[in-house]
Jmol script that loads the backbone (N, CA, C; Angstrom):
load data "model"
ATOM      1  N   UNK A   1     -45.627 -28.460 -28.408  1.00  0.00           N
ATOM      2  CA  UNK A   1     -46.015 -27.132 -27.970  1.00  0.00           C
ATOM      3  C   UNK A   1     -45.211 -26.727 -26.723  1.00  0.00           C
ATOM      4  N   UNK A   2     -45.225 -27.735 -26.155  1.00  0.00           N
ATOM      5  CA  UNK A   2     -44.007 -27.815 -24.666  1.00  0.00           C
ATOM      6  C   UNK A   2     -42.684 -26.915 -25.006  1.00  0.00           C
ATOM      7  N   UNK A   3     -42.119 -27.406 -25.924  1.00  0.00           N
ATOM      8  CA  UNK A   3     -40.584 -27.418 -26.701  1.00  0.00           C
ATOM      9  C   UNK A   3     -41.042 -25.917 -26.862  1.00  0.00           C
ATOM     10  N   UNK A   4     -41.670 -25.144 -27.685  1.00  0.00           N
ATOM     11  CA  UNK A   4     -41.388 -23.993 -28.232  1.00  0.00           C
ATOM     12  C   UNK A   4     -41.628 -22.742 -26.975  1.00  0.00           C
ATOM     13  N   UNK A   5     -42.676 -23.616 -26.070  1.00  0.00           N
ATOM     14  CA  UNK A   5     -42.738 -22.801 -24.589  1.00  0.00           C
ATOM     15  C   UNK A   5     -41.457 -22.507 -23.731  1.00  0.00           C
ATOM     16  N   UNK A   6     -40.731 -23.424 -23.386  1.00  0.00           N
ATOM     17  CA  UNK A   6     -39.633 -23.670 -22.863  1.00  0.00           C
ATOM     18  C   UNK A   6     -38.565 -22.998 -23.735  1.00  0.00           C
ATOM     19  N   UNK A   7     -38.490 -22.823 -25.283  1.00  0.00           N
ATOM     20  CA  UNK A   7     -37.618 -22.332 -25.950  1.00  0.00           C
ATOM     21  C   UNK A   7     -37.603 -20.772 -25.833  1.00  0.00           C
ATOM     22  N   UNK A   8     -39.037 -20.424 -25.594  1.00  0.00           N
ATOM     23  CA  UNK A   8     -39.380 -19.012 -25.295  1.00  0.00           C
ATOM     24  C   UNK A   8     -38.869 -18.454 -24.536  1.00  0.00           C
ATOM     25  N   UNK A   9     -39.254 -19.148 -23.157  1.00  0.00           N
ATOM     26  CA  UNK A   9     -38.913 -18.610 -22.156  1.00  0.00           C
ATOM     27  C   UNK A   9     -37.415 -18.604 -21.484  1.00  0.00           C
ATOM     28  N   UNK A  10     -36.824 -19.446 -22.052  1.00  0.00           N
ATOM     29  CA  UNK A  10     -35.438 -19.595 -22.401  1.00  0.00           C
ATOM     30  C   UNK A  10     -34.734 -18.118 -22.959  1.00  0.00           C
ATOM     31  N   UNK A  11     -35.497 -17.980 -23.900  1.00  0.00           N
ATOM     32  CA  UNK A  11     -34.574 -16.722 -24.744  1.00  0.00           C
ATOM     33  C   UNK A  11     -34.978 -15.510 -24.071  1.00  0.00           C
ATOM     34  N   UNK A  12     -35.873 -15.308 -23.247  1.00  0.00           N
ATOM     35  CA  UNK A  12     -36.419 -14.161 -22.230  1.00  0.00           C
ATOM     36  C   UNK A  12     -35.116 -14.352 -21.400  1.00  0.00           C
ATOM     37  N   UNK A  13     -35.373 -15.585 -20.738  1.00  0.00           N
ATOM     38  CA  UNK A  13     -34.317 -15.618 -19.393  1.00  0.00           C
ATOM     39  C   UNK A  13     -32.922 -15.206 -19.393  1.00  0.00           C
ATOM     40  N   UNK A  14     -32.268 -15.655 -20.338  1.00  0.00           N
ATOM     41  CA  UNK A  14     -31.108 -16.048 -20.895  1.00  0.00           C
ATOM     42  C   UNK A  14     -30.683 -14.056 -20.967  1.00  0.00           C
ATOM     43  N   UNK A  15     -30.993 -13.365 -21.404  1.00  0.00           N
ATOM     44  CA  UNK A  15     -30.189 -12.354 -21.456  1.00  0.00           C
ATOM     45  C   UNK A  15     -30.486 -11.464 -20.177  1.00  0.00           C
ATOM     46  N   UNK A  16     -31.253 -11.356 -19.403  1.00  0.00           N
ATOM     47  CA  UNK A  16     -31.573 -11.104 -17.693  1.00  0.00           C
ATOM     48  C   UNK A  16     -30.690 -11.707 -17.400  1.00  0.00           C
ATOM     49  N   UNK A  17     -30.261 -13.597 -17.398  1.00  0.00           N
ATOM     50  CA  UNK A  17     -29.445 -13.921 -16.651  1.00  0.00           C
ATOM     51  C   UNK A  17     -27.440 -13.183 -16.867  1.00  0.00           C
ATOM     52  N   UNK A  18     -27.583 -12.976 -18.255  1.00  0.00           N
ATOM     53  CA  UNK A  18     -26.589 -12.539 -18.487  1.00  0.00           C
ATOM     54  C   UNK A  18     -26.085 -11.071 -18.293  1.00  0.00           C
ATOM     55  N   UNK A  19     -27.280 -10.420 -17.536  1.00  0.00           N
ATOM     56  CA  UNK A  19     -26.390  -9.215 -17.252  1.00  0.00           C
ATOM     57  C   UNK A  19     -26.381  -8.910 -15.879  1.00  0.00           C
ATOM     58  N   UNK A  20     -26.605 -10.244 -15.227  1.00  0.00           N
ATOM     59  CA  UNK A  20     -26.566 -10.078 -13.921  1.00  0.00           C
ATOM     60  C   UNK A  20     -24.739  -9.437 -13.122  1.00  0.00           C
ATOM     61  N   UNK A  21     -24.696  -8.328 -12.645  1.00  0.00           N
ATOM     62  CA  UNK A  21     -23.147  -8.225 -12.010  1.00  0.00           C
ATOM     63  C   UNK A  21     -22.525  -9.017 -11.264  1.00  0.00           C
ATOM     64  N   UNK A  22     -21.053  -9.527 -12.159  1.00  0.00           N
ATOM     65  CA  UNK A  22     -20.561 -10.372 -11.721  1.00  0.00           C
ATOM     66  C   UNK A  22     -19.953  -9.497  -9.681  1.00  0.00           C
ATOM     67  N   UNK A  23     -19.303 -10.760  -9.216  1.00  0.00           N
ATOM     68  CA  UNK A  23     -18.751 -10.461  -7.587  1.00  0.00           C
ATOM     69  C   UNK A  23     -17.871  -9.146  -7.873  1.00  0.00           C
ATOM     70  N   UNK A  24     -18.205  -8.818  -6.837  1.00  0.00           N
ATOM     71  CA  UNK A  24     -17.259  -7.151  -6.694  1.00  0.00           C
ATOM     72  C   UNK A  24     -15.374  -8.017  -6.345  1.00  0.00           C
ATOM     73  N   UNK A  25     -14.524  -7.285  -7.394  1.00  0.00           N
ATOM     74  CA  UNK A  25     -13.094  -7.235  -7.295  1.00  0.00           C
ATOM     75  C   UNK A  25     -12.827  -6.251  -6.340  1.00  0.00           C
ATOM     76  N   UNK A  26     -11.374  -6.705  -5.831  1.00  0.00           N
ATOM     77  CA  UNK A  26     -10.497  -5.825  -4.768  1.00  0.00           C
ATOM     78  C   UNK A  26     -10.060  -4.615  -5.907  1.00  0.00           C
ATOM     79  N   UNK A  27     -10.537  -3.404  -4.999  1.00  0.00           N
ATOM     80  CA  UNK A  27      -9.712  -2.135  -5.378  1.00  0.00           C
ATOM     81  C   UNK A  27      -8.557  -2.353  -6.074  1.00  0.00           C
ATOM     82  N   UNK A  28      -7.827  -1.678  -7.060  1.00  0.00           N
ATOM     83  CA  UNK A  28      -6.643  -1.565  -7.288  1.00  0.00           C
ATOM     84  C   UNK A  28      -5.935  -0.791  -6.365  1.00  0.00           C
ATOM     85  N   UNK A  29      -4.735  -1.077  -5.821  1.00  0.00           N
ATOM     86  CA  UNK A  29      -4.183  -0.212  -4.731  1.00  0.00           C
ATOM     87  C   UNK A  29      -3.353   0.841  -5.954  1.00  0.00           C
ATOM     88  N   UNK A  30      -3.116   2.173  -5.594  1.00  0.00           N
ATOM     89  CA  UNK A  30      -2.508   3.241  -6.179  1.00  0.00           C
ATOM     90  C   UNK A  30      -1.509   3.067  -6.476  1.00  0.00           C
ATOM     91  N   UNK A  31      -0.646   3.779  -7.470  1.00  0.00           N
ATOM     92  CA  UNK A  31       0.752   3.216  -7.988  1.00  0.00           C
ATOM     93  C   UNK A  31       1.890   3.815  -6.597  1.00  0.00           C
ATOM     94  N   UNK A  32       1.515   4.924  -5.793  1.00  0.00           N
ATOM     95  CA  UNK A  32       2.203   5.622  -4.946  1.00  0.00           C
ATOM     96  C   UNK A  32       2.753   4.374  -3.353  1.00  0.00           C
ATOM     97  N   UNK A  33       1.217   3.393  -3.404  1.00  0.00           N
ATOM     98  CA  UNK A  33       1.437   1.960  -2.446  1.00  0.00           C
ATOM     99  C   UNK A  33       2.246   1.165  -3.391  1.00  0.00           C
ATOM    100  N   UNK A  34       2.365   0.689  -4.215  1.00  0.00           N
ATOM    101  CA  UNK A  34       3.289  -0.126  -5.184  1.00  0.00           C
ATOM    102  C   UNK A  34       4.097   0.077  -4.904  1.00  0.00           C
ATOM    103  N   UNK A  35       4.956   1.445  -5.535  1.00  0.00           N
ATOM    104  CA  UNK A  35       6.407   1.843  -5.146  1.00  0.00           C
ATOM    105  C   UNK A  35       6.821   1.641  -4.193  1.00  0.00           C
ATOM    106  N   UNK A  36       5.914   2.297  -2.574  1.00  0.00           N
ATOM    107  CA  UNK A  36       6.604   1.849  -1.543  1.00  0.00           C
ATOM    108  C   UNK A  36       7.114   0.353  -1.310  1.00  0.00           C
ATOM    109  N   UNK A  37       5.832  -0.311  -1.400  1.00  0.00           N
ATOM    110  CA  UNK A  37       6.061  -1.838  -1.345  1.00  0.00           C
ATOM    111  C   UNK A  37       7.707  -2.353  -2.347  1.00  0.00           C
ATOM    112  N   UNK A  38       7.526  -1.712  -3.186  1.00  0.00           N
ATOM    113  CA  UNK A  38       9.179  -2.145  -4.078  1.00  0.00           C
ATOM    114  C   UNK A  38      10.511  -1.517  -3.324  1.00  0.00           C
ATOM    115  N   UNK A  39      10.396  -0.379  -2.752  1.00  0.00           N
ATOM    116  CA  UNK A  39      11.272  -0.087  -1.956  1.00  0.00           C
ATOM    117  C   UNK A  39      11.717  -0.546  -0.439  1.00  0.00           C
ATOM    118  N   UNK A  40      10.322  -1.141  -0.204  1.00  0.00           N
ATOM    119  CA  UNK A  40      10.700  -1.611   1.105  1.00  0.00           C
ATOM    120  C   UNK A  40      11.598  -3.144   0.686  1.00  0.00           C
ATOM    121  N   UNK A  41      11.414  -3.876  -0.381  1.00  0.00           N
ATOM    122  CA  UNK A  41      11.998  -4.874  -0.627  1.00  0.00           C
ATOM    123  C   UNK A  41      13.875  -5.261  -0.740  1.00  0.00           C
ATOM    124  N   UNK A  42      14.248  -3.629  -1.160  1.00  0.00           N
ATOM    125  CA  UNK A  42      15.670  -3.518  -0.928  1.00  0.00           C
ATOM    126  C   UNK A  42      15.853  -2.425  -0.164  1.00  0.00           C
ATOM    127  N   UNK A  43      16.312  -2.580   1.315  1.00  0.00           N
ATOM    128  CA  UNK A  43      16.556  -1.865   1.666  1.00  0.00           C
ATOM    129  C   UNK A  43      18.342  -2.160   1.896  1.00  0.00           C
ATOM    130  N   UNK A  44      19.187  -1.163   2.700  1.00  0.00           N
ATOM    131  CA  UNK A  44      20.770  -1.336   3.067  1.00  0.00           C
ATOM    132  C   UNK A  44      20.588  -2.380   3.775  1.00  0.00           C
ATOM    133  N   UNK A  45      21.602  -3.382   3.966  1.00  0.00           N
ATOM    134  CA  UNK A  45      22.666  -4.516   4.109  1.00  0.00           C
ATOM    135  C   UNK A  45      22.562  -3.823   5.914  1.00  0.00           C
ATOM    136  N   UNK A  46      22.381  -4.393   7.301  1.00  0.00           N
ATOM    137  CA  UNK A  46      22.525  -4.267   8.379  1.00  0.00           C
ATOM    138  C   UNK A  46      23.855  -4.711   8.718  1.00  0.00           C
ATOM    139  N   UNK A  47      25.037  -3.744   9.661  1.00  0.00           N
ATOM    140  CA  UNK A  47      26.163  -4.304  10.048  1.00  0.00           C
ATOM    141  C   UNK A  47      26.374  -5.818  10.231  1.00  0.00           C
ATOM    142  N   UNK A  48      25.154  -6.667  10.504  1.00  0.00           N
ATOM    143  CA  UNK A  48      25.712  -7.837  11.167  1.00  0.00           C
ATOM    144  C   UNK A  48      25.219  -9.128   9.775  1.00  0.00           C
ATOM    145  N   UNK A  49      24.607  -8.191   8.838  1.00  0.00           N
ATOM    146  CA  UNK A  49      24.506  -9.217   7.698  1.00  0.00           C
ATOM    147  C   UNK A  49      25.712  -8.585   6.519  1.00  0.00           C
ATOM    148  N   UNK A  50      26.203  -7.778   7.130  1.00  0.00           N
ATOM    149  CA  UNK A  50      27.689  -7.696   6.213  1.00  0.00           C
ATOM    150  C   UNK A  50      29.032  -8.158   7.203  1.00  0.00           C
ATOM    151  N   UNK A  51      28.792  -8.857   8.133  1.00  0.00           N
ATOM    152  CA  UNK A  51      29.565  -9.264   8.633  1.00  0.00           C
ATOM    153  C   UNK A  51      29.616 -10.663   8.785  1.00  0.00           C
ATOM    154  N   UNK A  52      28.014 -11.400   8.670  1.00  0.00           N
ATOM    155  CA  UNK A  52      27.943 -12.702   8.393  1.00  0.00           C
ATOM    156  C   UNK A  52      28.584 -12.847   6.374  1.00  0.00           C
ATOM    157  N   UNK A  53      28.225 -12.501   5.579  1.00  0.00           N
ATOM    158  CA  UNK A  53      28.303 -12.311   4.907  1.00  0.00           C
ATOM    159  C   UNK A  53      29.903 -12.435   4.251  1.00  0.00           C
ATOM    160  N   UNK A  54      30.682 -11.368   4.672  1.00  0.00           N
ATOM    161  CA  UNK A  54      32.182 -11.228   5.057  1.00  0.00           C
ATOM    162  C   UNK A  54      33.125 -12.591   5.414  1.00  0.00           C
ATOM    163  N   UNK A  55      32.312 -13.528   6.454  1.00  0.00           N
ATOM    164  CA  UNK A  55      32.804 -14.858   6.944  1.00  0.00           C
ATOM    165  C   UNK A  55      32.523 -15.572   5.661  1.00  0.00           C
ATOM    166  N   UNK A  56      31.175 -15.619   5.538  1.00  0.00           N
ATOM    167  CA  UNK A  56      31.393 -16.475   4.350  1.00  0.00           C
ATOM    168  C   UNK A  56      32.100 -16.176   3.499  1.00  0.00           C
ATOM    169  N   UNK A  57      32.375 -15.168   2.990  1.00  0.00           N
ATOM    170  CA  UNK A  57      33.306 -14.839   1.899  1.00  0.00           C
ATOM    171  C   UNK A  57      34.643 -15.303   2.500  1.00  0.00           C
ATOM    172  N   UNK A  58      35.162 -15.767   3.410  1.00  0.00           N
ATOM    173  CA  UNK A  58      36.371 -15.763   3.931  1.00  0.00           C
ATOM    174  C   UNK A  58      36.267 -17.179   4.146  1.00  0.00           C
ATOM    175  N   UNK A  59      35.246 -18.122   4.264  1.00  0.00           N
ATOM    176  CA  UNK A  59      35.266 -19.775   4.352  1.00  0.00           C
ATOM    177  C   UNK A  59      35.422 -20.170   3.025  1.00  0.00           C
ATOM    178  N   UNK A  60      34.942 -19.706   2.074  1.00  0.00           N
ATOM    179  CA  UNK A  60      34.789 -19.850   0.509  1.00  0.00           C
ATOM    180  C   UNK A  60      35.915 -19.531  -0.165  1.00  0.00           C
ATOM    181  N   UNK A  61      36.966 -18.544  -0.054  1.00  0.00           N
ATOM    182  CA  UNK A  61      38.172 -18.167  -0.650  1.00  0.00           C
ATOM    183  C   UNK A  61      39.184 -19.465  -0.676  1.00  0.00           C
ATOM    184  N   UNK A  62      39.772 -20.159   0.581  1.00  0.00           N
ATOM    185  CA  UNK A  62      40.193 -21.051   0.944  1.00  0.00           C
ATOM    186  C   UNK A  62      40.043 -22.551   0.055  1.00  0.00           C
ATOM    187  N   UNK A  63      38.860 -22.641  -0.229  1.00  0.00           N
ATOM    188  CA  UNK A  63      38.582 -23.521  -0.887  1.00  0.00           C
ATOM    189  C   UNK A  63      38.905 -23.709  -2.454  1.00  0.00           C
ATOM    190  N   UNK A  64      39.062 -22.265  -3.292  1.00  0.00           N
ATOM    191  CA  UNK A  64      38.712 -22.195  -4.445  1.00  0.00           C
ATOM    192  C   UNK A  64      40.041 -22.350  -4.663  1.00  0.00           C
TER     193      UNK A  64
END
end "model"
wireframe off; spacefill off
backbone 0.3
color backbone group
């Protein structure tokens, strides 16, 4: 009689427990923050990293 009590109350519980809301997710950020973020990733070459840059190209020639 135990067993079919417990089975009962089981099948009560069981779908309450299942619609409990899962943890709140992070916002999606807007596609307009995306883009920036992709643009900030290439930006122009600074005089002094086309000039490091330049050397190496000029230690490396020599060799080949």
């Amino acid at each position: 009689m135990r067993g079919w009590l417990v089975l009962a109350l089981a099948c009560c519980l069981l779908p309450a427990w299942a619609q409990t809301p899962p943890a709140a997710k992070k916002a999606a950020k807007p596609a307009a923050v995306k883009e920036q973020k992709a643009q900030k990733a290439h930006r122009k070459a600074t005089p002094e990293q086309i000039r490091k840059f330049d050397e190496l190209q000029k230690k490396q020639d020599p060799k080949r």
